[in-house]
C-alpha positions in Angstrom: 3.8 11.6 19.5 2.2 11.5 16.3 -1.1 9.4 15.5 -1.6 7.9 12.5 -4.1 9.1 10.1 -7.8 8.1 10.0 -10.1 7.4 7.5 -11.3 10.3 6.1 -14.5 8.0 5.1 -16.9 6.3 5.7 -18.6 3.5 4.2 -21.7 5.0 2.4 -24.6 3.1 1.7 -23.6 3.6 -2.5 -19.9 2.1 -1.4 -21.6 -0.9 0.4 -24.3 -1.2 -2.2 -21.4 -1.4 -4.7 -19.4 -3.7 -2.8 -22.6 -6.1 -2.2 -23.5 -6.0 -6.0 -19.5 -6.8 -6.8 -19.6 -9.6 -4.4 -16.8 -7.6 -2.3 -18.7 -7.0 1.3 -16.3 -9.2 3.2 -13.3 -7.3 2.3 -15.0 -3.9 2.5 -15.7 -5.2 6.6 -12.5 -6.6 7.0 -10.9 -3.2 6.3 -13.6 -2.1 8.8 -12.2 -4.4 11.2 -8.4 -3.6 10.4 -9.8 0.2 11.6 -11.3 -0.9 14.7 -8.3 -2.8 15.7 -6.2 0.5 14.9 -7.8 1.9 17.4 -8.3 -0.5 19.9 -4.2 -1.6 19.8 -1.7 1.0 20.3 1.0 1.8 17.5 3.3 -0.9 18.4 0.8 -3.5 18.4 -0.9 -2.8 15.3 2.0 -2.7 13.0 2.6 -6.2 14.2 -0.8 -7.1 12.6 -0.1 -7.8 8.5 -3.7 -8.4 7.1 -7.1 -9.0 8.0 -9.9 -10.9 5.7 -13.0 -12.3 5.9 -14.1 -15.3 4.8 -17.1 -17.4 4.7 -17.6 -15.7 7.7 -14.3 -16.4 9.6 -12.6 -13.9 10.3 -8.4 -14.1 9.5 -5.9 -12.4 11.4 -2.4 -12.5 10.4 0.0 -11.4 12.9 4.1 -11.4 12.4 4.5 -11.5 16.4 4.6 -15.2 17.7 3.8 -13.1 21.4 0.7 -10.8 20.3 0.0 -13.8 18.1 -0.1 -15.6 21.5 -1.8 -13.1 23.4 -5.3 -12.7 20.5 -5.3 -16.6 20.3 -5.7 -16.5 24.6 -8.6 -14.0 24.1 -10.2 -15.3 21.1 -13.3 -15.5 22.7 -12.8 -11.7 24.0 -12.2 -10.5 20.9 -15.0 -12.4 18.9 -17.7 -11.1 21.0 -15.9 -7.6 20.8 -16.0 -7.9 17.1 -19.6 -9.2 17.3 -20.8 -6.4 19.3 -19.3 -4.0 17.2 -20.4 -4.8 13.7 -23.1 -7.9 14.0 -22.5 -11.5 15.1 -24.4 -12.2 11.9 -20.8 -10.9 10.3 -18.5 -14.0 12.4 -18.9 -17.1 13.0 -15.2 -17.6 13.9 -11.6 -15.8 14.4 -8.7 -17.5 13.1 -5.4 -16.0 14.2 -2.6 -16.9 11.5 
């Protein structure tokens, strides 16, 4: 079984210092987020998942699969505070599965 690639980065402090004086923070911790979730979801599972954003602090998932679609909406909460925990509930204020 082969497992997909990693990152071979990660965010610097001159790539986040760029992306805060660009105004492009959200996206740069949405693709953060996109990583997590990666690695959290097996293979399957995450190709079902077609982008995630950020914006004004919610956080967008769009998911092609009406049942894993299902399944993040019944553990919104779950994955919020996982999210949260992970990368500062100063980041969230609310998930939004599309």
């Amino acid at each position: 079984m082969k497992r997909p690639k990693k990152r071979e980065f990660q965010s610097s402090e001159l790539v986040k210092s760029f992306a805060r004086i660009h105004g492009f923070e959200d996206k740069l911790l949405a693709f953060e987020v996109k990583d997590f979730l990666n690695e959290y979801l097996n293979g399957e599972l995450f190709r079902e998942i077609e982008s995630v954003n950020l914006n004004r602090k919610v956080l967008e998932i769009r998911i092609k699969s009406p049942l894993l679609k299902n399944d993040f909406r019944m553990r919104k909460t779950f994955f919020l505070q996982k999210f949260r925990e992970k990368f500062g509930a100063e980041h969230f204020n609310d998930l939004l599965i599309l």
